[in-house]
Backbone as ProteinMPNN parsed JSONL, in Angstrom:
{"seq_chain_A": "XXXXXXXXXXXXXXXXXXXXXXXXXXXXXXXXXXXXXXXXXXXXXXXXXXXXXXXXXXXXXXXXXXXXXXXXXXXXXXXXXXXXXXXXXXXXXXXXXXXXXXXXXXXXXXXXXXXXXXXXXXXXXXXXXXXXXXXXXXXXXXXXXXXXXXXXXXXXXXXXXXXXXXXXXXXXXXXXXXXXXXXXXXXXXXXXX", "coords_chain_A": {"N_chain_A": [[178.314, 114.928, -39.135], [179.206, 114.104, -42.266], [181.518, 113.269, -44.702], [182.777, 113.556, -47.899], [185.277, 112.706, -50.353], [186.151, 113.6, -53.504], [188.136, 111.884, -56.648], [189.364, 112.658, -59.242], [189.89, 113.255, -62.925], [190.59, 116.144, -64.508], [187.606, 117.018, -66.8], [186.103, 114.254, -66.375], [184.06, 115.569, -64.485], [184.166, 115.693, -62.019], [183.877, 117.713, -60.437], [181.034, 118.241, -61.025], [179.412, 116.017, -59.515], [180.033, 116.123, -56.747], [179.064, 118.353, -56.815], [176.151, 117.532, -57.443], [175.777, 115.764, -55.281], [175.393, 116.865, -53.54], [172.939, 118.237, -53.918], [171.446, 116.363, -54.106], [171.691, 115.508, -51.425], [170.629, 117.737, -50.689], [167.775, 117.776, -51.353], [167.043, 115.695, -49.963], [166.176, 117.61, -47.441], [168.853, 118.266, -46.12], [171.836, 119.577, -44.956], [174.059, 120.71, -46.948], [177.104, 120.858, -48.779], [179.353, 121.489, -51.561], [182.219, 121.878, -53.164], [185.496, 122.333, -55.377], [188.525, 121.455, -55.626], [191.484, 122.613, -57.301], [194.2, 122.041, -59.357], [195.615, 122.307, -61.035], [194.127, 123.38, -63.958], [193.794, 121.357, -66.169], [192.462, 119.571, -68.901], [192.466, 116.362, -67.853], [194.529, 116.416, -65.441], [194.71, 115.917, -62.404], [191.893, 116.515, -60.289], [190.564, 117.444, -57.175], [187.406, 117.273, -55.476], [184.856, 118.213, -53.219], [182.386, 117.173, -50.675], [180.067, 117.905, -48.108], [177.911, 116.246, -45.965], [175.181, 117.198, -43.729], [172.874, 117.219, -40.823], [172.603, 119.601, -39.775], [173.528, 123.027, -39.685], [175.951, 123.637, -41.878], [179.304, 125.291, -40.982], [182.334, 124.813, -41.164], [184.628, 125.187, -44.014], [187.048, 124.493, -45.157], [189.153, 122.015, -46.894], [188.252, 118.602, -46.735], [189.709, 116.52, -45.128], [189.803, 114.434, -43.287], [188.18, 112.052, -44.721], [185.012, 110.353, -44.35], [184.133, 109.171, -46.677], [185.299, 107.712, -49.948], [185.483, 108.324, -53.262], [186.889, 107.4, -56.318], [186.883, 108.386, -59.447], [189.056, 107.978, -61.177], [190.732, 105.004, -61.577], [193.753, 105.258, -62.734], [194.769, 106.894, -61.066], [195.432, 105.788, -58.283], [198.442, 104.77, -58.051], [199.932, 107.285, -58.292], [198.865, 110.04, -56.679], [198.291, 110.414, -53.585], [195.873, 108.984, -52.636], [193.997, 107.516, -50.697], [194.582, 108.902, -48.076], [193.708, 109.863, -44.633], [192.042, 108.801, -44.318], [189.192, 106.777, -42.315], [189.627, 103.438, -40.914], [187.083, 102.153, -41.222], [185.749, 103.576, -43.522], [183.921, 104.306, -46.242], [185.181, 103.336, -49.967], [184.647, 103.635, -52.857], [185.635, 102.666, -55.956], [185.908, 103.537, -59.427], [186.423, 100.66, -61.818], [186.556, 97.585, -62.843], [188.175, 95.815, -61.946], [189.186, 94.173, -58.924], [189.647, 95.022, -55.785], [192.239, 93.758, -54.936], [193.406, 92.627, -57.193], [193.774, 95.672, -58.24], [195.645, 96.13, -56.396], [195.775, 96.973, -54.036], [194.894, 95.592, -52.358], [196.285, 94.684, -49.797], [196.112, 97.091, -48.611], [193.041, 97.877, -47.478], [192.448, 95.681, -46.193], [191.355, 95.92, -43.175], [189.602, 96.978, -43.815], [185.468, 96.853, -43.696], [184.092, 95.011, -45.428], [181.884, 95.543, -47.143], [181.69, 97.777, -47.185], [183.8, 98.298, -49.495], [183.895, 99.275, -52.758], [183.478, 98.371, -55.745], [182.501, 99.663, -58.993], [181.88, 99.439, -62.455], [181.699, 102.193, -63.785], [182.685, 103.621, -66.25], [182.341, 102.316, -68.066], [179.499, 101.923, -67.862], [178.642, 104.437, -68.012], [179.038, 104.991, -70.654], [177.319, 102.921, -72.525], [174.865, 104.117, -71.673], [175.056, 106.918, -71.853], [176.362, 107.261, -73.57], [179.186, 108.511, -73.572], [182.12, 108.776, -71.849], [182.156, 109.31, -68.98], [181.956, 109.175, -66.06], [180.762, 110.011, -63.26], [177.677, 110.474, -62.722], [177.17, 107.904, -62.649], [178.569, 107.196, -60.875], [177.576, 108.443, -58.441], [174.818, 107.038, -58.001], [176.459, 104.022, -57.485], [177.358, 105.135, -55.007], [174.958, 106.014, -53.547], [173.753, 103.614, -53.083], [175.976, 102.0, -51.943], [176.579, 103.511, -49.109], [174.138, 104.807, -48.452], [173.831, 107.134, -47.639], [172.185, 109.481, -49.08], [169.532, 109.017, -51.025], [168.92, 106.836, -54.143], [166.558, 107.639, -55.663], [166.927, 110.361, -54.906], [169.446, 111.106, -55.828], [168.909, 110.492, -58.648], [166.906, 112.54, -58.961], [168.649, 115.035, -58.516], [170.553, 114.804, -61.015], [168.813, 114.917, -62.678], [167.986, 117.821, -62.577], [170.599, 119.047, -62.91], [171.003, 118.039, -65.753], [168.879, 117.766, -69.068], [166.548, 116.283, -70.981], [167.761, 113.703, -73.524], [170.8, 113.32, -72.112], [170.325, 113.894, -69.313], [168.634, 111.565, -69.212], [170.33, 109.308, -69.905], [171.752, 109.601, -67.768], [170.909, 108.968, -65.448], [169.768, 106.196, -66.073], [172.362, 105.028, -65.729], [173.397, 105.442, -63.394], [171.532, 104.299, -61.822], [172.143, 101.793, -62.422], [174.472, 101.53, -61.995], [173.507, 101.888, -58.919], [172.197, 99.465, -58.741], [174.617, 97.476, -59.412], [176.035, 97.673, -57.304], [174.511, 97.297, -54.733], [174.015, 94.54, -55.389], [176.71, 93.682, -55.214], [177.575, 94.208, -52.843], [175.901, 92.233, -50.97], [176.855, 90.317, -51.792], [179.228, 90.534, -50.704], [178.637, 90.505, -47.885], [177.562, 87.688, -47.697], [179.717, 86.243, -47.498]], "CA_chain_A": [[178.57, 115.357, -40.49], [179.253, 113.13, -43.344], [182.31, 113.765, -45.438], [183.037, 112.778, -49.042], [186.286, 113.418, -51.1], [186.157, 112.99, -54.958], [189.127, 112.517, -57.079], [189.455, 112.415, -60.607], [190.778, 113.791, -63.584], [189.574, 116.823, -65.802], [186.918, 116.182, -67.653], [186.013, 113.563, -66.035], [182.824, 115.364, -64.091], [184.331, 115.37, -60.683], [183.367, 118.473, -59.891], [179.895, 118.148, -61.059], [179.645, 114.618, -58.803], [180.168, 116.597, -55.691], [177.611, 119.468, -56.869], [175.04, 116.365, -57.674], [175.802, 114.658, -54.728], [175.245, 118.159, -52.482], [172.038, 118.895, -54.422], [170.887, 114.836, -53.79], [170.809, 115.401, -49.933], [169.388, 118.973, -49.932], [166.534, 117.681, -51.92], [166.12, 115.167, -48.524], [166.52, 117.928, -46.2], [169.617, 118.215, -44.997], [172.284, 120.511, -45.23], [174.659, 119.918, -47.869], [177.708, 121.748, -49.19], [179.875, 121.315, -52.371], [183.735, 122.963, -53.499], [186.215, 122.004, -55.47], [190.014, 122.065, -55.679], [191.896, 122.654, -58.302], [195.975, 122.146, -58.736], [195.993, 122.234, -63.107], [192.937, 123.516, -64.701], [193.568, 121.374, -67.907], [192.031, 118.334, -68.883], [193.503, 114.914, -67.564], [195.043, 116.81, -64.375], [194.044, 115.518, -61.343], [190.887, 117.028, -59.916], [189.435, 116.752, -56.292], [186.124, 117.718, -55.18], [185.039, 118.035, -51.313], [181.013, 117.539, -50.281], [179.624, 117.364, -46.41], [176.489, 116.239, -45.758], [174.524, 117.298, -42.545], [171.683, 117.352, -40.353], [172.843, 120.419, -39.246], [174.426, 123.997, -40.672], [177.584, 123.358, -42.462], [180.292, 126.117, -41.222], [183.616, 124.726, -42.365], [185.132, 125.238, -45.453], [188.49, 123.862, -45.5], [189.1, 120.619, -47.605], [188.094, 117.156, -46.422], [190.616, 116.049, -44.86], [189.267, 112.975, -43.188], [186.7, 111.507, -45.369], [183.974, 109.091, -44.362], [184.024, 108.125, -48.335], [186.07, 108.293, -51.095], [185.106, 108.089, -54.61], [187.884, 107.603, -57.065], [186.822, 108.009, -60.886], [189.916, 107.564, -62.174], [191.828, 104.037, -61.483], [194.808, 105.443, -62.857], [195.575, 107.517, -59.823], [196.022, 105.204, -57.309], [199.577, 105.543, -58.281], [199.905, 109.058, -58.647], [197.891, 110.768, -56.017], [197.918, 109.564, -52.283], [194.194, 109.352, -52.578], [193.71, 107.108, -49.745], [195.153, 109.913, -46.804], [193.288, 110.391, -43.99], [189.904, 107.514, -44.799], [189.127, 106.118, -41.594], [189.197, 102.215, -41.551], [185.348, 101.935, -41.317], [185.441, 104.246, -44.313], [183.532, 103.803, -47.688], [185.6, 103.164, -50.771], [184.052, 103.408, -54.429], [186.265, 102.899, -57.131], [185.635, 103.318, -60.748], [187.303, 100.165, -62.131], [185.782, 96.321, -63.296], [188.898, 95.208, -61.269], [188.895, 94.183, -57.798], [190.888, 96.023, -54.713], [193.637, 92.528, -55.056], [193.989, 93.113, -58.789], [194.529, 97.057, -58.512], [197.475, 96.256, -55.451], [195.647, 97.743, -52.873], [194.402, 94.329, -51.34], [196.217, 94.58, -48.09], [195.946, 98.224, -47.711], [191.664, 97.778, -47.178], [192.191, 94.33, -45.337], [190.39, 95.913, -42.182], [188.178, 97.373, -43.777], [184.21, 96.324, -43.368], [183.926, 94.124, -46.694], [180.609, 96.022, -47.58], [182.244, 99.175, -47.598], [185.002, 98.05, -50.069], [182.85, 98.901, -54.319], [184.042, 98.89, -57.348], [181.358, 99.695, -59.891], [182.37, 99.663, -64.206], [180.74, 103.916, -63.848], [182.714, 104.489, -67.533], [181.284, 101.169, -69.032], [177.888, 101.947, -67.574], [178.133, 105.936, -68.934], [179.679, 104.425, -72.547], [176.21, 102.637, -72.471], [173.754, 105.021, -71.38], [174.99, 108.402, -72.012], [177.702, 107.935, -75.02], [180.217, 109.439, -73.378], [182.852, 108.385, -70.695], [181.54, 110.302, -68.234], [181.752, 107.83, -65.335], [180.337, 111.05, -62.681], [176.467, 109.989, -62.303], [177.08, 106.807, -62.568], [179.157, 106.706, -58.797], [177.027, 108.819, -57.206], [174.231, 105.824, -57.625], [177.02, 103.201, -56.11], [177.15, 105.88, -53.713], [173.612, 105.654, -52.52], [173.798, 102.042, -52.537], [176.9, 101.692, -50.796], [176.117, 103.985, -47.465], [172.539, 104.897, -47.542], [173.305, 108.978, -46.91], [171.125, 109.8, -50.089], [168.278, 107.702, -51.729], [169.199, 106.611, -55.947], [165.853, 108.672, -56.2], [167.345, 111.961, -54.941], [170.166, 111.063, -56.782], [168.329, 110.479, -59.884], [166.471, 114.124, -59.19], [169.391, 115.592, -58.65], [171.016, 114.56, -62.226], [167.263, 115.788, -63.822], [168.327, 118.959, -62.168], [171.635, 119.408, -63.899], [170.917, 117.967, -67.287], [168.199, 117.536, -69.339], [166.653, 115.385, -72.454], [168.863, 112.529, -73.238], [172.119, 112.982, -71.394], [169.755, 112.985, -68.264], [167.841, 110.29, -69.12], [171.11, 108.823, -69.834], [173.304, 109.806, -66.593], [169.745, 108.472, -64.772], [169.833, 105.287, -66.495], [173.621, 105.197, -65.308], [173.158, 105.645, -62.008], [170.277, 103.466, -61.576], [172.675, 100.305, -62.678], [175.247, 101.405, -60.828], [173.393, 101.499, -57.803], [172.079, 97.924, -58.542], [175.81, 96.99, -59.058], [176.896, 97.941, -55.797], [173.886, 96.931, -53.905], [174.627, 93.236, -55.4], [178.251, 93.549, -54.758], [177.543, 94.099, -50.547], [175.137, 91.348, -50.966], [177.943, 89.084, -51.82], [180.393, 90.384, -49.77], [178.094, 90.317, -46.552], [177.607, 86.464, -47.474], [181.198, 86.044, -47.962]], "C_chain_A": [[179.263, 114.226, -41.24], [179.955, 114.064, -44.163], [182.875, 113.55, -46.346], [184.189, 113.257, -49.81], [186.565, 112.839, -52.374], [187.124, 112.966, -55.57], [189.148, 111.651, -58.256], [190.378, 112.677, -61.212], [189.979, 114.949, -64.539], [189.28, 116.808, -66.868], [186.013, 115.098, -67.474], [183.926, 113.558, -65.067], [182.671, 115.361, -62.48], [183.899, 116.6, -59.635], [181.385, 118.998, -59.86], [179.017, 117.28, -60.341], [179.219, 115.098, -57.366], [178.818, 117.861, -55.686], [175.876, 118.63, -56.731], [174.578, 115.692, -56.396], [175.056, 115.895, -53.44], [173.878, 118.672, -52.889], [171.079, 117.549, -53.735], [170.255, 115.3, -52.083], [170.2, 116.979, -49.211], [168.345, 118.837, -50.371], [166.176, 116.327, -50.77], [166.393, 115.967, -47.194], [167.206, 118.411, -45.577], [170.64, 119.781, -45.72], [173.556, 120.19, -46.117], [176.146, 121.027, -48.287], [178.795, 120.998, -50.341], [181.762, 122.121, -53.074], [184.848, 122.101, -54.308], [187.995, 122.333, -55.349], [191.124, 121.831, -56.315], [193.534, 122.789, -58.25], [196.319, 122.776, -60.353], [194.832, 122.093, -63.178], [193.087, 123.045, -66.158], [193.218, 119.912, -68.026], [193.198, 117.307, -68.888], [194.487, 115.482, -66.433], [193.986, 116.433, -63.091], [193.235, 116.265, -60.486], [190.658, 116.626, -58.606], [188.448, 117.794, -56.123], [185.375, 116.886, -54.159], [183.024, 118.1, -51.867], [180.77, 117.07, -48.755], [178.13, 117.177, -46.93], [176.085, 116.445, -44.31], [173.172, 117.43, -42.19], [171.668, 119.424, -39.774], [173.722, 122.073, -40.404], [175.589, 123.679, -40.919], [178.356, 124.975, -42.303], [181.752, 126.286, -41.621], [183.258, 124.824, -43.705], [186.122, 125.339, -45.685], [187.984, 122.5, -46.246], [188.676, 119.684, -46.755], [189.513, 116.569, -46.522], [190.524, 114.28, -44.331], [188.254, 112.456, -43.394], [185.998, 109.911, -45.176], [184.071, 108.176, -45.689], [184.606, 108.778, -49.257], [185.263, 107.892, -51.859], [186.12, 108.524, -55.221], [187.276, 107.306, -58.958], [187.682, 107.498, -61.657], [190.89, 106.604, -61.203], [193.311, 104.709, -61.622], [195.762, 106.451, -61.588], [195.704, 107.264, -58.521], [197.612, 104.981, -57.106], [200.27, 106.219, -58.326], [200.072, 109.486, -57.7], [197.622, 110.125, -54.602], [196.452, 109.754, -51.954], [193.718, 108.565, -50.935], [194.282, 107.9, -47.648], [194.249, 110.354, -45.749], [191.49, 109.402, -43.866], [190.675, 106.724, -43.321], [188.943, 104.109, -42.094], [187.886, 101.528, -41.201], [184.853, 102.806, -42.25], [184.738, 103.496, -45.496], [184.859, 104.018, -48.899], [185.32, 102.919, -52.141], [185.151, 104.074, -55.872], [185.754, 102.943, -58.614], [186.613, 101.967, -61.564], [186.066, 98.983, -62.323], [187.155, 95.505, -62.974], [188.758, 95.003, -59.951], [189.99, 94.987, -56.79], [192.165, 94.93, -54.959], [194.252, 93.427, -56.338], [194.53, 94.387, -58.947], [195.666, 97.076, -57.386], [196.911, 96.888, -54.277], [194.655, 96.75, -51.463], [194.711, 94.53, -50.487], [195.774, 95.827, -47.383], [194.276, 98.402, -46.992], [191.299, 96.75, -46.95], [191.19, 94.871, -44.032], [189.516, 96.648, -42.186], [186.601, 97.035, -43.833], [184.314, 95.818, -45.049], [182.725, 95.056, -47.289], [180.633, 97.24, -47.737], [183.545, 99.136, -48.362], [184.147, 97.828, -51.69], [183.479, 99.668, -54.878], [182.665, 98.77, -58.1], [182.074, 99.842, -61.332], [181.428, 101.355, -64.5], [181.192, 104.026, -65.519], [182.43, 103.675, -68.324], [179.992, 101.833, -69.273], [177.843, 103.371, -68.039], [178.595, 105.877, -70.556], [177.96, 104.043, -72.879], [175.712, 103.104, -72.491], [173.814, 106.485, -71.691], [176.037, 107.92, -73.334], [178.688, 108.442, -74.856], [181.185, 108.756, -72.176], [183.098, 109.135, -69.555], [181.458, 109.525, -66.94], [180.624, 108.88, -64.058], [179.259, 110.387, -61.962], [176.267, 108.833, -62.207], [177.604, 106.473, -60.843], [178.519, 107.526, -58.083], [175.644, 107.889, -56.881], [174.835, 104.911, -57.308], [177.035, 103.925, -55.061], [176.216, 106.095, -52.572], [173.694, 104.133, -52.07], [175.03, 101.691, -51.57], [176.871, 102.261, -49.491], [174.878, 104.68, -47.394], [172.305, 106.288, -47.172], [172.52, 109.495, -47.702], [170.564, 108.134, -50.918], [168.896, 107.458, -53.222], [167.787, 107.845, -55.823], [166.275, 110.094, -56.103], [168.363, 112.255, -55.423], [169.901, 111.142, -58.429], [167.731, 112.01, -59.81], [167.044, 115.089, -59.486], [170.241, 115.742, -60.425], [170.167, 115.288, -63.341], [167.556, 117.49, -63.53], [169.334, 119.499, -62.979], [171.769, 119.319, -65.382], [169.42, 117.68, -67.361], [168.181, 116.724, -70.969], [167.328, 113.989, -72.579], [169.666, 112.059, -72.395], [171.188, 113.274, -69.809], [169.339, 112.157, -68.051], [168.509, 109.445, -69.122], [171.956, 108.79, -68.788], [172.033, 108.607, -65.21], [170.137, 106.809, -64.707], [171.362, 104.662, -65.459], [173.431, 104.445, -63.736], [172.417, 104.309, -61.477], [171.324, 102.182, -61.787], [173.446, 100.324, -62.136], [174.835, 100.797, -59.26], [172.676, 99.753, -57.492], [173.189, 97.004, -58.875], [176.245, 96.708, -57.49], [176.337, 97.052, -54.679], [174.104, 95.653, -54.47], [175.677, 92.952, -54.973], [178.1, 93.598, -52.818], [176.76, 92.736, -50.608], [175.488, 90.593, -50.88], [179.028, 89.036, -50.876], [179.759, 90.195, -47.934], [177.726, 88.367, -46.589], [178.669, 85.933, -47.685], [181.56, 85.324, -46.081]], "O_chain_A": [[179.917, 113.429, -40.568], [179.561, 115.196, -44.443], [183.987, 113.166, -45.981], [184.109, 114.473, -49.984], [187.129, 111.748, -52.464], [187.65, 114.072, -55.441], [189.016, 110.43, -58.345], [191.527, 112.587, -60.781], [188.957, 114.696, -65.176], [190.012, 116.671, -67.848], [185.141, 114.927, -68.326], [183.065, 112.686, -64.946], [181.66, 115.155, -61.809], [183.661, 116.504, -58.431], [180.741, 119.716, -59.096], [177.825, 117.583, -60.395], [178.234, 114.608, -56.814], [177.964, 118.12, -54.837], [174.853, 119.008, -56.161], [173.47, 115.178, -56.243], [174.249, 115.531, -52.585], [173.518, 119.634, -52.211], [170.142, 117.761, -52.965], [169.11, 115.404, -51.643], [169.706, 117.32, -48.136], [167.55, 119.693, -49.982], [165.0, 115.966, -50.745], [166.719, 115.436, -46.133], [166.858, 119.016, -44.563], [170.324, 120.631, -46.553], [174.074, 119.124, -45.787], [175.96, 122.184, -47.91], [179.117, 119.854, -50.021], [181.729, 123.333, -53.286], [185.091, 121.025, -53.763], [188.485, 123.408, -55.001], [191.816, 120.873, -55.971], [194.122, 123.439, -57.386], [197.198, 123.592, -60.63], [194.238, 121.113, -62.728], [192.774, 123.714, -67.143], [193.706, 119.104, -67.236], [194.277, 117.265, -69.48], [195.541, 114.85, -66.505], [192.783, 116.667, -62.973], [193.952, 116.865, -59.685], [190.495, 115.409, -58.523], [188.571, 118.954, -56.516], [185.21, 115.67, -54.061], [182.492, 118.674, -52.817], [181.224, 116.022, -48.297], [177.467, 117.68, -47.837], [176.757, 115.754, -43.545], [172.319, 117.711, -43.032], [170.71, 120.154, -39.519], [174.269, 122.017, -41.506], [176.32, 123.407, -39.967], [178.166, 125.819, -43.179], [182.314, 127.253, -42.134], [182.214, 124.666, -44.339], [186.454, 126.243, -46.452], [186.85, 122.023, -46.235], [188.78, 120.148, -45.62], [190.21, 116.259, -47.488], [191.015, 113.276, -44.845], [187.38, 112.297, -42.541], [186.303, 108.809, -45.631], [184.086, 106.949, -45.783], [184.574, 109.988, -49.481], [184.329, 107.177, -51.498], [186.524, 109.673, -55.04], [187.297, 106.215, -59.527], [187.439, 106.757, -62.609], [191.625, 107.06, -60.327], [194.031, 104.688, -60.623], [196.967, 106.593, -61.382], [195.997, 108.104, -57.671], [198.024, 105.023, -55.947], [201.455, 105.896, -58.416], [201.246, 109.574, -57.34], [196.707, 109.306, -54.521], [195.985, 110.552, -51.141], [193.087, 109.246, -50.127], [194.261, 107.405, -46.521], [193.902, 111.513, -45.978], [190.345, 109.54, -43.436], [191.816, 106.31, -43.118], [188.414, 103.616, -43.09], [187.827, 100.331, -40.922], [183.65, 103.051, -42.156], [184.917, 102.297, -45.714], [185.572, 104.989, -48.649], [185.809, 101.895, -52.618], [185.344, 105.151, -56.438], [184.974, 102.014, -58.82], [187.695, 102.4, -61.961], [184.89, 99.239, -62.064], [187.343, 94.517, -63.684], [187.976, 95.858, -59.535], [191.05, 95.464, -57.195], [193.22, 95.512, -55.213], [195.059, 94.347, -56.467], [195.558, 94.526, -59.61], [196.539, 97.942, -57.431], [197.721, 97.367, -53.483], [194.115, 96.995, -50.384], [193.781, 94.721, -49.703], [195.302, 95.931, -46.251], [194.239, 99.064, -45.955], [190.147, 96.414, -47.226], [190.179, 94.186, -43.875], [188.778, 97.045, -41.284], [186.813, 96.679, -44.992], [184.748, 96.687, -45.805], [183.049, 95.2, -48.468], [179.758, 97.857, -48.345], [184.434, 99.888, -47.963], [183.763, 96.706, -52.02], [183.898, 100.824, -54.818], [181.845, 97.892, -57.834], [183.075, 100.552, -61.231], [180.603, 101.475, -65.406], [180.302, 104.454, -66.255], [182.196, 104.082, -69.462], [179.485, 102.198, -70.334], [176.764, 103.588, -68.592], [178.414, 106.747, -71.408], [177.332, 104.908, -73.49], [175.361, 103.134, -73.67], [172.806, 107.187, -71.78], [176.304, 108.89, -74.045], [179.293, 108.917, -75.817], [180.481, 107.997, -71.51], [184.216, 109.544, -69.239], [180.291, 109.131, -66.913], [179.51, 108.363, -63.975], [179.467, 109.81, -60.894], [175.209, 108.476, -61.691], [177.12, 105.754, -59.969], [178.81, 107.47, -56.888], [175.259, 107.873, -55.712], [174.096, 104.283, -56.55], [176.698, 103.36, -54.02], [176.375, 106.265, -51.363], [173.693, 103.666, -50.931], [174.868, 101.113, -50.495], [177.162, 101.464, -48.599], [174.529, 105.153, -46.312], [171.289, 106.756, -46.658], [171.806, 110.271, -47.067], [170.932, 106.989, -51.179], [169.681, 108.395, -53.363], [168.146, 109.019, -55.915], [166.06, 110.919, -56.991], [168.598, 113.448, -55.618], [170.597, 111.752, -59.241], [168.145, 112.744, -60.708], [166.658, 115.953, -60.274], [170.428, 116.868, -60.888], [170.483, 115.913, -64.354], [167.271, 118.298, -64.414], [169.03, 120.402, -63.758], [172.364, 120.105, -66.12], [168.713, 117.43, -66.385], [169.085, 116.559, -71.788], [167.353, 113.242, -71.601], [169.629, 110.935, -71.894], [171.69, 112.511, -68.983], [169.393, 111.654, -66.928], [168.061, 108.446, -68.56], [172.903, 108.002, -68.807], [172.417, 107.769, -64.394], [170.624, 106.23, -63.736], [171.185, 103.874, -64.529], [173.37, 103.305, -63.275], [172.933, 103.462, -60.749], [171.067, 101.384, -60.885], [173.656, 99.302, -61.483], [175.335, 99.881, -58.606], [172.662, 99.094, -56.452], [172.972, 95.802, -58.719], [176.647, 95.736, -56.851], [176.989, 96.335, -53.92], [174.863, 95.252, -53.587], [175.77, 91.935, -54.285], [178.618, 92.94, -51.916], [177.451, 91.95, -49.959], [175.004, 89.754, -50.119], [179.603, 88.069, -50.376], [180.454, 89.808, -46.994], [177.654, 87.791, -45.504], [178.534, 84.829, -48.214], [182.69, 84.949, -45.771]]}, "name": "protein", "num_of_chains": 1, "seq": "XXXXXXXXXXXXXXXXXXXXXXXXXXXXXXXXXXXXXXXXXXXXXXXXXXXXXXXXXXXXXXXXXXXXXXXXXXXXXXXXXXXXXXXXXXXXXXXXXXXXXXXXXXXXXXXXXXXXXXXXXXXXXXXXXXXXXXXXXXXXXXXXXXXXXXXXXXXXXXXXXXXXXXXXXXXXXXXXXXXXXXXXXXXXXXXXX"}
């Protein structure tokens, strides 16, 4: 089982991320599950949101406690929010930021981690762009494919056509799609590093 833990802020989409991302790998198959968890239901309160992925039936349903991959939308709560609790150090790491892990202070803490599992993607640039909105959401669940490979960008992209339509899909699509050719450049460099 494959275990992802999202953490944002509301508003932000973080719970829709985890629904997207749970819809992505039941449309290859597998078994998927989605939940969030809520502390302050008011926008700009810190949001997480839990997804497994499996080959198999999913019967927990406690939080993600030790997550294969984080995804952090919001920079600002590396500060805050002990987001990093419980990430193995062969874990994935996808930040929302156009800073690097040095620059945000958390250089030594993801020193042993695999270089290629260490992405930052610009998700609220790239949804300013494409959708109009700062919506960073669909945009990290395409670094997400690109960075570990558990869902395709296409079933990611299906998934998004699923939830919205018209524009702001064609726009979260768009998103996505540059993200995941962010990311997948970014390993590219760091595996020739």
């Amino acid at each position: 089982m494959f275990e992802v833990r999202i953490h944002g802020r509301g508003g932000q989409g973080v719970v829709t991320a985890a629904e997207m991302l749970s819809v992505a790998a039941f449309l290859e198959g597998k078994h998927a599950q989605a939940f969030p968890s809520f502390g302050s239901e008011r926008m700009g309160a810190p949001v997480v949101a839990y997804c497994r992925i499996s080959d198999r039936e999913i019967r927990l349903r406690e939080p993600v406690l030790s997550p294969q991959a984080l995804i952090v939308q919001d920079p600002t709560l590396l500060n805050q929010v002990d987001l990093f609790s419980g990430v193995a150090r062969d874990g994935y790491i996808l930040i929302n930021t156009t800073r690097t892990f040095e620059e945000l202070g958390i250089g030594d803490f993801v020193r042993e981690f695999p270089a290629e599992h260490l992405c930052t993607v610009p998700a609220t640039d790239l949804a300013l762009k494409h959708v109009g909105r700062p919506v960073p959401n669909a945009a990290l669940l395409g670094g997400f494919a690109a960075a570990t490979g558990r869902v395709s960008v296409d079933s990611v992209r299906a998934a998004i056509r699923e939830r919205f339509s018209g524009r702001i899909a064609d726009g979260n699509v768009a998103a996505a799609t540059a993200a995941y050719e962010h990311v997948l450049h970014g390993i590219q460099e760091a595996s020739h590093a």
